[in-house]
C-alpha positions as CSV (number, residue, x, y, z in Angstrom):
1,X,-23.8,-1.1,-5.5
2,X,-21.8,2.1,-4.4
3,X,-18.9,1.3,-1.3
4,X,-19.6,3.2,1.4
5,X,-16.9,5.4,2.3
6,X,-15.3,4.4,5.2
7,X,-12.4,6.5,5.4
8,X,-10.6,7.0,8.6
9,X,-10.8,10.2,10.3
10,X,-7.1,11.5,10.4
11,X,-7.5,12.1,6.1
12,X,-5.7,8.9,4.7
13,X,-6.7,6.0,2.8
14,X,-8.8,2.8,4.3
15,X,-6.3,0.1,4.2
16,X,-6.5,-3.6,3.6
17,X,-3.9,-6.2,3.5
18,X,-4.3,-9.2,1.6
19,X,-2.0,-12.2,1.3
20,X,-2.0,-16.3,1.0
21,X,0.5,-18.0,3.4
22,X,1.3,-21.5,4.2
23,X,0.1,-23.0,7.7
24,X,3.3,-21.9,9.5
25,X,3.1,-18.0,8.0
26,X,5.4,-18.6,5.0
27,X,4.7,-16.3,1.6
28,X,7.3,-17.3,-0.6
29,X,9.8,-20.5,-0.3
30,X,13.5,-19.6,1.2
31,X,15.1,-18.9,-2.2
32,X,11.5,-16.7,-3.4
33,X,11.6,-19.0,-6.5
34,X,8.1,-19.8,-5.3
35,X,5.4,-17.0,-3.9
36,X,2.4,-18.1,-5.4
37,X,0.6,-21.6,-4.1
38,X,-3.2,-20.3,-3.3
39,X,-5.7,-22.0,-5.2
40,X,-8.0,-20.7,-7.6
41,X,-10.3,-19.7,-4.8
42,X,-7.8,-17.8,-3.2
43,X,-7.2,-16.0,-7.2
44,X,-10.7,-15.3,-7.1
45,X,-11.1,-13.8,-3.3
46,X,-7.6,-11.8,-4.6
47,X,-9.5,-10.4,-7.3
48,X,-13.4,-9.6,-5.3
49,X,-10.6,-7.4,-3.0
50,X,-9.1,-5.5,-5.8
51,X,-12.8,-4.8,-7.1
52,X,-13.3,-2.8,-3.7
53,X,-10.4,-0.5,-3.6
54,X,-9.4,2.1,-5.2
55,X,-5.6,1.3,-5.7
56,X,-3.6,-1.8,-5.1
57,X,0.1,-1.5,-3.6
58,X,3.1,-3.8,-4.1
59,X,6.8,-3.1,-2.9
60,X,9.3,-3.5,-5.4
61,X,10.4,-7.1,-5.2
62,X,7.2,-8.6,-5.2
63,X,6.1,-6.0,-8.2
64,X,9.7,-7.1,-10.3
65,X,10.1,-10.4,-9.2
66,X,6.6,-11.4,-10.4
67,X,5.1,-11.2,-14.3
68,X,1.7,-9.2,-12.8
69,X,0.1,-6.5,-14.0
70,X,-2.0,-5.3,-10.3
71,X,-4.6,-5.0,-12.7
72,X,-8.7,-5.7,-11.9
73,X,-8.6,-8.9,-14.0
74,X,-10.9,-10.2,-15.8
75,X,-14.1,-8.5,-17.8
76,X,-16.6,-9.7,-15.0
77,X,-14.1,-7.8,-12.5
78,X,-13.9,-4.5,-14.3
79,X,-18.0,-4.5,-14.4
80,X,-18.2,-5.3,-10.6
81,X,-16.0,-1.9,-10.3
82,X,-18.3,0.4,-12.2
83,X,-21.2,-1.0,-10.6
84,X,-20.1,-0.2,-7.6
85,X,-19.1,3.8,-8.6
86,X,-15.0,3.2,-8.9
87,X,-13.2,3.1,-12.3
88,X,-13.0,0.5,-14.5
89,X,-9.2,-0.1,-13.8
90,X,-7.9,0.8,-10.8
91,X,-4.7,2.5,-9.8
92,X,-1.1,0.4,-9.1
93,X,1.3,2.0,-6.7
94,X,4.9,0.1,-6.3
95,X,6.7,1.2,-3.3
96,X,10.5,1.5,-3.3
97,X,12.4,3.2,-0.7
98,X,15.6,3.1,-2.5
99,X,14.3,3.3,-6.1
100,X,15.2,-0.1,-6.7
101,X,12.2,-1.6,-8.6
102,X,13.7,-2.5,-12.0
103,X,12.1,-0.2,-14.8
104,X,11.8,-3.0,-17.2
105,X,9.2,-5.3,-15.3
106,X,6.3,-6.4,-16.6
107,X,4.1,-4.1,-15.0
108,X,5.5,-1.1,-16.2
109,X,4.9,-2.8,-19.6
110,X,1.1,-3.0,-19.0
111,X,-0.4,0.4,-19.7
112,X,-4.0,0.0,-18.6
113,X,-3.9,2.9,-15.6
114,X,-1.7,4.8,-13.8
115,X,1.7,3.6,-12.5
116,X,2.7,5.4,-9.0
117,X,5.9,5.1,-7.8
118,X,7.2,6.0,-3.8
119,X,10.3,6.3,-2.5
120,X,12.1,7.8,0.4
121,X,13.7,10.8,-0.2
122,X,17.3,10.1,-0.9
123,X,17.1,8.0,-3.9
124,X,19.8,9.4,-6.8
125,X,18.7,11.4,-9.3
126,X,19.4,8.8,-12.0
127,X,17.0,5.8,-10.6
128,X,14.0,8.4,-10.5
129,X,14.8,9.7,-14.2
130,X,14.5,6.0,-14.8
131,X,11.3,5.8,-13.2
132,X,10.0,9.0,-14.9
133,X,10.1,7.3,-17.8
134,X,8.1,4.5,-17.1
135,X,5.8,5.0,-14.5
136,X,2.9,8.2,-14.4
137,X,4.0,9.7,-11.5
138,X,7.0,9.5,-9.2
139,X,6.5,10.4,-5.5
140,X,9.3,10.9,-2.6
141,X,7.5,10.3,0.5
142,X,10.0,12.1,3.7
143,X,13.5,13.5,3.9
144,X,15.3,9.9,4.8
145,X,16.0,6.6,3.1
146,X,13.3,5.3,4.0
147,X,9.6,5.8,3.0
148,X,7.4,8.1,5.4
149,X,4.2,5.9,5.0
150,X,1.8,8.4,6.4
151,X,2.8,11.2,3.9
152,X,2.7,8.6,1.5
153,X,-0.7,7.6,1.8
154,X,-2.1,10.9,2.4
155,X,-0.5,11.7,-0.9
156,X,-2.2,9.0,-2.1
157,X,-5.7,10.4,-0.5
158,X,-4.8,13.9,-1.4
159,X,-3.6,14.0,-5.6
160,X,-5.4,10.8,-7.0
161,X,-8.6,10.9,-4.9
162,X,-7.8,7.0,-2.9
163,X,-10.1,6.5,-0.2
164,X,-9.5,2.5,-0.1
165,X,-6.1,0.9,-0.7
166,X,-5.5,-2.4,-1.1
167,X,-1.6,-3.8,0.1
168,X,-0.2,-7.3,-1.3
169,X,3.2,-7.2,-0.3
170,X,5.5,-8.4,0.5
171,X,6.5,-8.9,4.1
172,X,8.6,-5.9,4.8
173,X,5.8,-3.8,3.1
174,X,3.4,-5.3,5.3
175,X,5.5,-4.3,8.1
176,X,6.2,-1.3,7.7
177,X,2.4,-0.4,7.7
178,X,1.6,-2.4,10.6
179,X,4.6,-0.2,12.1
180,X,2.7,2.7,11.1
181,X,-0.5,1.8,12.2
182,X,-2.3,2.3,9.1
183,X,-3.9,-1.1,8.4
184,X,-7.4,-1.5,8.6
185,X,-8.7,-5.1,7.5
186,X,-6.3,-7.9,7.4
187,X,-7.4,-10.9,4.8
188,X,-5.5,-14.1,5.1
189,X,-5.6,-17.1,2.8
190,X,-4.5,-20.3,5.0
191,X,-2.9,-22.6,2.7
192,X,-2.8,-26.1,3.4
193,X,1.2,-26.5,3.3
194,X,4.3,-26.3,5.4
195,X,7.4,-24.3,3.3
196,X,9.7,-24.2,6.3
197,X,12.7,-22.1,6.3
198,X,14.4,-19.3,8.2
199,X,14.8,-17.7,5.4
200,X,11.9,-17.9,4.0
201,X,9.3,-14.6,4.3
202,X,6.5,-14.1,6.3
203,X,3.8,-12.3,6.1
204,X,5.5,-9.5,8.0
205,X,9.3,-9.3,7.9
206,X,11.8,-6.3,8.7
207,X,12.0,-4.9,11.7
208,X,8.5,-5.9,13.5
209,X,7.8,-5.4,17.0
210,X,10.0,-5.7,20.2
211,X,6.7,-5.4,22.6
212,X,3.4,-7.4,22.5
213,X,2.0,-4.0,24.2
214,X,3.1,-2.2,20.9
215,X,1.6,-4.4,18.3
216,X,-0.7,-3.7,15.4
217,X,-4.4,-5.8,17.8
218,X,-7.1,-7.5,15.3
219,X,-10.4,-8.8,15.8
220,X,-11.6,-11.9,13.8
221,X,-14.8,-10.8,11.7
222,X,-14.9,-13.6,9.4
223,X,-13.8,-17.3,8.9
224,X,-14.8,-19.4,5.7
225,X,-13.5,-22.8,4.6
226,X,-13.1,-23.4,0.5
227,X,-11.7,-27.3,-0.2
228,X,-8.4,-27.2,2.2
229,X,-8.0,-23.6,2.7
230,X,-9.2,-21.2,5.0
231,X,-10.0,-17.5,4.5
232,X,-9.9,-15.2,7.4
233,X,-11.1,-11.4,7.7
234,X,-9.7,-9.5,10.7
235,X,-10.6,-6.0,11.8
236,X,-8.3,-3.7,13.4
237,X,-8.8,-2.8,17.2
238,X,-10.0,0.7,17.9
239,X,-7.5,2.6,20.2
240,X,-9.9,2.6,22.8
241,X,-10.6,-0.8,22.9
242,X,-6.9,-1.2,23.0
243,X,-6.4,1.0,25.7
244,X,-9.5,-0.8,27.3
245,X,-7.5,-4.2,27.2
């Protein structure tokens, strides 16, 4: 079955967040030695997502600090996708303000579709000839150090024809885009586990918000146990039932 297109009217991507926490909000233990603890469920709900979208976005740590590949997955996967009208593999886009992601990372290794890069606009010349040579396309998103996420995703939109975009992290990733405004849906796998930590990430680190008023509103659409874990869908609030509230 064909997606229907839901694309948002100011021309960018539709954009989903998807991540597995522990019960108090934790992705990853303090030292990051440990990020993944979902079940096999939670795999499987990971991968149903990535047959929806698309592209899948990872920042740099969680794309080098990881052996993954972003990929579909497994055969049943890639069939879901051309059922459904979207390519058989779908598009991987590391962001990396500074150019930081390390060239020689597993992913870059995996040469099953397109590699995007993004970075803010003041990364040496030397980190993106490095990336040039392992990744399809290298893209500086704004003038700063820091990545514009609106030109980056209407790039996206624009050049490689994204009209759903699915974001895994990690937390300042997820921030960032809340900061922006630009997530849609917002899937969360409850884990049944305490990690514990202030230095431990969440599911949104960096700078967050300073004002309740301010913050990125959601509306709970779904709510399924499997075993001792809970999945939640959240929608995002319309500005005008924002402004209503």
């Amino acid at each position: 079955m064909k997606l229907p297109d839901p694309t948002p009217p100011d021309g960018r991507p539709y954009i989903l967040v998807n991540m597995a926490m522990s019960a108090d909000g934790k992705i990853a233990t303090s030292n990051r030695r440990v990020s993944s603890f979902g079940s096999p469920a939670d795999g499987e709900n990971l991968h149903r997502l990535r047959s929806t979208v698309d592209a899948v976005m990872n920042g740099a740590r969680t794309a080098d600090l990881n052996p993954i590949d972003m990929g579909p997955g497994a055969a049943k996967w890639r069939q879901v996708r051309l059922r459904r009208g979207l390519s058989e593999f779908n598009l991987r886009v590391i962001i990396s303000g500074s150019g930081s992601v390390d060239p020689a990372a597993k992913v870059f290794r995996e040469q099953f579709s397109p590699i995007l890069v993004i970075t803010g606009g003041r990364v040496p010349k030397a980190r993106q000839n490095a990336l040039k040579k392992v990744a399809t396309s290298v893209f500086a998103a704004g003038a700063g150090s820091e990545v514009d996420f609106g030109e980056a995703v209407r790039w996206l939109m624009k050049e490689w024809n994204v009209k759903r975009l699915l974001c895994e992290g990690g937390g300042a990733l997820n921030d960032a885009l809340f900061r922006a405004d630009l997530v849609d849906e917002l899937h969360l796998t409850i884990c049944p586990l305490i990690i514990g930590g202030r230095n431990a990430p969440s599911i949104s680190d960096g700078v967050g918000f300073s004002r309740l008023d301010d913050s990125t509103q959601f509306t709970l659409q779904s709510s399924q146990a499997v075993g001792d874990e809970r999945f939640l869908t959240y929608q995002r609030l319309s500005a005008e039932t924002r402004a209503a509230n």
